[in-house]
Structures are given as structure tokens and as C-alpha cells.
N, C-alpha and C positions, 0 to 999 in steps of 0.2 A: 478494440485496437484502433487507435489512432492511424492515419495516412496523410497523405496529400491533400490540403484543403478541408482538413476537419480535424478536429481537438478535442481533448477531456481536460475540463478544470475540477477539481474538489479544492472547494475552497469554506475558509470560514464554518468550519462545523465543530460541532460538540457534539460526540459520543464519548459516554459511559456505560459502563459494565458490558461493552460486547460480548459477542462469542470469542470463535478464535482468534478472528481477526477483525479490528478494528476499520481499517482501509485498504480495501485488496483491491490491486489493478493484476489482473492475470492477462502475457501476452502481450506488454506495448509494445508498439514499435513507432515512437515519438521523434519527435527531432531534434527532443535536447533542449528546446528554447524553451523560454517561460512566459510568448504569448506568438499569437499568429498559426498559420497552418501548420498542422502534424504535430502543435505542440500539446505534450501530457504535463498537466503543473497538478501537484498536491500541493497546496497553499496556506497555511492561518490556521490549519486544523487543530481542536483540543481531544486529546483520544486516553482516556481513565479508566480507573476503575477503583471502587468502592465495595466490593464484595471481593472475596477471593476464588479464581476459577476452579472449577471442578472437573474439567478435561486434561486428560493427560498428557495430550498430544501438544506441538510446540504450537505458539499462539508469536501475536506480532502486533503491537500496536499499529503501525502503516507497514504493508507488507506490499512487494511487487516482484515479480517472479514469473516465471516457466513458468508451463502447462498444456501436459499433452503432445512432446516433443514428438514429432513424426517426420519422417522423412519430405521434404519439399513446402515445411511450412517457414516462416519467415526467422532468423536468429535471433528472439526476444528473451528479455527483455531487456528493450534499448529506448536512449532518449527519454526518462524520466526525469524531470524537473521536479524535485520534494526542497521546501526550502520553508521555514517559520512556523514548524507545528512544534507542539506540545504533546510529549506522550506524558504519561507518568503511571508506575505502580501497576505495570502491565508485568506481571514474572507469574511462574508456573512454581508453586510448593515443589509440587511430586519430580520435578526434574531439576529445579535448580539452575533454570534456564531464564536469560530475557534476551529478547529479539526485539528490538525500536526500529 
């Protein structure tokens, strides 16, 4: 989780044939910008696949999201900067589902 004075970049990457999910930020709580303090940026990323998955359950090429909702933890997820990726050919047979 991203704050005050500190940041997550993913930048520039290639993943193929992940699991379920390709790029998971679980819980930011960013500031929305695309540099500087508190900011979360998913940048440039290429995220594929070439096999077809065998998990039934829903998959995401960049995924960002809750996790773990309890009372007096912070309202995430917020402040996510994703901008210039490439997903492709990320879908679930058995469901008929795609999540980019």
C-alpha cells in the first residue's frame, strides 16, 4: 500500500501465460498521480497468454482491488494510475468471462 512519501511503479514488463492474474496491486491507497509521493502507476506493461488457462475461477490480466475488508482499515482501492498496457487473449473458456 502506497502513502505519504512513498510509491509503486510497474512499469515496462512482459508477462506471459500467468496464473490468474497477471498484475495484482491488492489494497492501494495511492494518490491518483502518475509520479511523485503516494503515487501507484501500472505503466508500459505487456500481459498475454499463449496457452489457454485451466482455472476456473475469474482471472484479469491487470487486476486491482479489495482485500480483506475489516472494519478501520483504509477505503481501497483508490488512487490507481494504470495507463499504456497491453493485455491480450487473457479470457476463461469454462466461464465466458474477460476482465482487463
Amino acid at each position: 500500500m502506497a502513502g505519504l512519501g512513498q510509491y509503486l511503479i510497474v512499469k515496462i514488463n512482459t508477462i506471459t501465460n500467468n496464473g490468474r492474474f497477471g498484475i495484482e496491486v491488492k489494497n492501494p491507497n495511492g494518490s491518483g498521480t502518475n509520479s511523485g509521493a503516494g503515487s501507484v502507476v501500472i505503466d508500459n506493461n505487456t500481459v498475454s497468454r499463449t496457452v489457454a488457462i485451466v482455472d476456473a475461477r475469474d482471472i484479469a490480466g491487470i487486476a486491482v482491488f479489495r482485500r480483506s475488508v475489516l472494519s478501520g482499515n483504509v477505503d481501497v482501492p483508490y488512487g490507481v494510475y494504470v495507463s499504456n498496457n497491453n493485455v491480450s487473449v487473457i479470457h476463461n473458456q469454462a466461464q465466458a468471462m474477460v476482465l482487463v
